[in-house]
N, C-alpha and C positions, 0 to 999 in steps of 0.2 A: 628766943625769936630766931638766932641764926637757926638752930636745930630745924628749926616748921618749915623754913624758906629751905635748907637743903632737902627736908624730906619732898617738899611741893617738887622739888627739881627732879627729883628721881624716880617720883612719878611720873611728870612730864615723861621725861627721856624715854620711859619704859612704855607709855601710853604712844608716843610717837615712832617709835621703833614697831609697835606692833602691827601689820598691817595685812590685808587677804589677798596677797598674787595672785592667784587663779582670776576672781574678778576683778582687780586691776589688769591682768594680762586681756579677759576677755575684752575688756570695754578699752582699750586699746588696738583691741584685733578689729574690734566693730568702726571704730572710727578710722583707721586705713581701710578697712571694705568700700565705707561710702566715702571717702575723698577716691577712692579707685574706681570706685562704680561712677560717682560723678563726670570725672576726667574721661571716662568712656563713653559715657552719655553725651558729656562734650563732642566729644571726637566725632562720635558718630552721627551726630546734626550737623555738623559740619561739612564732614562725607557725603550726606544725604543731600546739604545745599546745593554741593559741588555738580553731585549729582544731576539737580534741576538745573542748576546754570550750564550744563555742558555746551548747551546751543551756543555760548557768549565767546563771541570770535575771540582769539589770542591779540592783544592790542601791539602793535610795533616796536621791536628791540629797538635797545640804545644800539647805534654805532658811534665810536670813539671819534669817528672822525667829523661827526655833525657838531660836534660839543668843541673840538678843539679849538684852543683859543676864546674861548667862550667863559666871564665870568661866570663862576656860580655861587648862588647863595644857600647856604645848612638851614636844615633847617627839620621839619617832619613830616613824615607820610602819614597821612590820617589814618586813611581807608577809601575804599569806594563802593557807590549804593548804587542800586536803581532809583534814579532820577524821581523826586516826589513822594520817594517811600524810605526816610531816611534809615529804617531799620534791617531793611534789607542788604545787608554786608554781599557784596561780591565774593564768593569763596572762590572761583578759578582763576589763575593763572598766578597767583599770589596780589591780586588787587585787593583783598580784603586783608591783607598782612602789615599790621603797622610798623613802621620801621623807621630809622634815622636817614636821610635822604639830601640830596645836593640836587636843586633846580638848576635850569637853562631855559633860558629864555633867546628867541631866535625866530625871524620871519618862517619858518619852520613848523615854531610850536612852542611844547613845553617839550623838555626832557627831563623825565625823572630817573639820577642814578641813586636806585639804593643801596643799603648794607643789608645782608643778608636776606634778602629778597631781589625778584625781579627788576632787574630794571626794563624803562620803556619810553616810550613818546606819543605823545598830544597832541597829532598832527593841528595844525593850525584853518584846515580845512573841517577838522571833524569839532571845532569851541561851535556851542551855542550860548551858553550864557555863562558869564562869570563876576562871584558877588562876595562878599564878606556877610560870613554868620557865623553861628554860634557852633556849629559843629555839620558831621555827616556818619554817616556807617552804623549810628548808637552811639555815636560819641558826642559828648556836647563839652564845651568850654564855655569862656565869657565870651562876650557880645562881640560881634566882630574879629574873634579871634580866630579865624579859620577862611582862607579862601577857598570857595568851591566852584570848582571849572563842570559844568556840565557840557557833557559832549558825546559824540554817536562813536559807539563800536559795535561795528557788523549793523546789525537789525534792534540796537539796544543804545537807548538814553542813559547814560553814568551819571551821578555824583560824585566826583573825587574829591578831598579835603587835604588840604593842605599848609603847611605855616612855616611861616621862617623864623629863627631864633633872634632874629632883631629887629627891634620895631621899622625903625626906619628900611629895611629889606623887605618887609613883611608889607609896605606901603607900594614898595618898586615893585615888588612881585604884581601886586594886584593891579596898577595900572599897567602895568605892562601886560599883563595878559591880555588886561579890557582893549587896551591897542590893539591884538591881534585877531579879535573875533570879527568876522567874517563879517561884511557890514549886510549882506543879503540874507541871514537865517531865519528860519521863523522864529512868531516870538511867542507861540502856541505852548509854552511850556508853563509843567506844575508848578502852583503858586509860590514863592521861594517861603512865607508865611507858615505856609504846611507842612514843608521838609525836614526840619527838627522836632514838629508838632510845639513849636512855640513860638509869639509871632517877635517882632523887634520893640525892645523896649523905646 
C-alpha cells in the first residue's frame, strides 16, 4: 500500500511539473493587452468628456484666508454631475475626482479643501437646493448617506456629493448648508426622485 501511495505521488509531481509556457506566456500576454486596452479606453472617455465639458467655468479656489479659524469637518468628496442626470460625472477642473476632503461652512458658502485634488468654493450665492440622498456622479450609497448641494457654475446646474465621516457632522453639514441657501431661488429644479434613477424608500 505504502509503495501505490508513493508511486501515485510521483506521478503527481511529474504530471504537475509538466506544463506548456508558450501558451501560458501567450494568454498571460493577452490578458495585460486587454486590462491595457481597457485602461485606455478609460482614459480616453474621460478625455473626451473633458472634452464636451470645456464650456464649464473653472469654480472658485480656496483661499486660506476665508477658512481660517473656521471649524472643519473630514470627511468625502463624492463627485459632481449635471444637475438631474446623476450619471453625468463632471470631468474638468477635477470635480469629477473623488477624494478625501475637509468642509467649511461660513456665510460665504462651502469650502471644499481636498487631498490630492482641487480645492474650491460654493459661493453661498451660487446654492440652489440642498438634500440628503442616496448618492451623485454614478455613485450610490445607503439612503441618506450623501449630501447634495446643487448650485450654478457659469451657465451650468451641478450636483456635488458629499459626506462626513461622522454621523453627527454629517447631520451639521446638512443643516447648515440648508441655512445658507438663498431664500429667493427658483425652485424649477430636476425632480431629486430622478437623480439617482431611484426614488426614496
Amino acid at each position: 500500500m505504502r509503495i501505490s501511495i508513493a508511486v501515485l505521488a510521483e506521478d503527481f509531481t511529474e504530471q504537475a511539473s509538466v506544463s506548456n509556457w508558450p501558451l501560458r506566456l501567450a494568454l498571460v500576454a493577452v490578458m495585460i493587452a486587454a486590462i491595457a486596452l481597457a485602461l485606455w479606453g478609460m482614459r480616453r472617455g474621460w478625455k473626451a468628456r473633458a472634452g464636451r465639458q470645456a464650456a464649464i467655468a473653472e469654480p472658485p479656489l480656496l483661499i486660506e484666508s476665508d477658512i481660517a479659524g473656521l471649524p472643519g469637518i473630514s470627511g468625502l468628496y463624492v463627485g459632481s454631475a449635471t444637475a438631474g442626470q446623476w450619471l453625468d460625472r463632471i470631468a474638468v477642473h477635477d470635480l469629477g475626482v473623488r477624494s478625501r476632503a475637509t468642509f467649511f461652512l461660513s456665510h460665504r458658502g462651502l469650502t471644499i479643501e481636498r487631498e490630492s485634488a482641487r480645492s474650491f468654493v460654493i459661493p453661498s450665492q451660487a446654492l440652489r437646493q440642498v438634500r440628503a440622498d442616496r448618492g451623485v456622479a454614478g455613485t450610490v450609497r445607503g439612503k441618506d448617506s450623501v449630501v447634495v448641494v446643487t448650485w450654478v457654475l457659469g451657465d451650468h446646474l451641478i450636483d456635488t456629493g458629499i459626506r462626513a465621516d461622522d454621523g453627527a457632522e454629517h447631520g451639521a453639514l446638512l443643516d447648515g448648508l440648508m441655512a445658507i441657501v438663498p431664500s429667493d431661488v427658483a425652485d424649477d429644479l430636476p425632480d431629486s426622485s430622478e437623480r439617482t434613477g431611484q426614488g426614496r424608500e
